[in-house]
N, C-alpha and C positions, 0 to 999 in steps of 0.2 A: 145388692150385687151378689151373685153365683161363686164361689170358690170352685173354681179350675184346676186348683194344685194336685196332680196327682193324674190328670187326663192325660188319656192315651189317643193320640189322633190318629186317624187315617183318614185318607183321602176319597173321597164321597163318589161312588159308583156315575153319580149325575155330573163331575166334574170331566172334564176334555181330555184326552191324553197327550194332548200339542205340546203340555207346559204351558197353555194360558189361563184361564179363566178358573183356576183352580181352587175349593173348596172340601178343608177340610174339619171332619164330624169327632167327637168326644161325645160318646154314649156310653163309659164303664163306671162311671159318675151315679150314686144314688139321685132320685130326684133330679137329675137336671140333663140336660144334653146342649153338649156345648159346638160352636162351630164358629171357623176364621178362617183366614186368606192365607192357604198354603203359602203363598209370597212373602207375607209379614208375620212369621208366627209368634212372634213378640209382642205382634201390636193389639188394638183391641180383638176383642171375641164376642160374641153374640152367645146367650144362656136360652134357654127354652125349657120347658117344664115338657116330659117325655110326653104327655099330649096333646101337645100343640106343636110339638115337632111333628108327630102320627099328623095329624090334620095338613099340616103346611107339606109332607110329604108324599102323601095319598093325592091333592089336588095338583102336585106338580105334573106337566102332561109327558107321556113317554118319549124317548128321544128317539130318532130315527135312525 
């Protein structure tokens, strides 16, 4: 499991501005990029290795 301790989140340019469906990124992390549920930011988080974040971020399709 990733050690999160010390990430600084912001809120992912692909998230909604409603205040729904919002997701936020922790990229200041060596080696890891973290992301969770602005809603729950206590709760789990998701770890990715910076290129497999690049991959999973490139194939997402542009918003309209």
């Amino acid at each position: 499991m990733a050690d999160l301790t010390g990430a600084q989140w912001r809120k992912s340019t692909r998230s909604s501005s409603n205040g729904g469906a919002c997701v936020e990124v922790a990229d200041n992390l060596p080696g890891v990029v973290g992301v969770r549920d602005s809603k729950d930011p206590t709760g789990p988080a998701l770890a990715f290795v910076p290129a497999a974040w690049r991959t999973f971020i490139t194939g997402m399709p542009e918003r309209a």
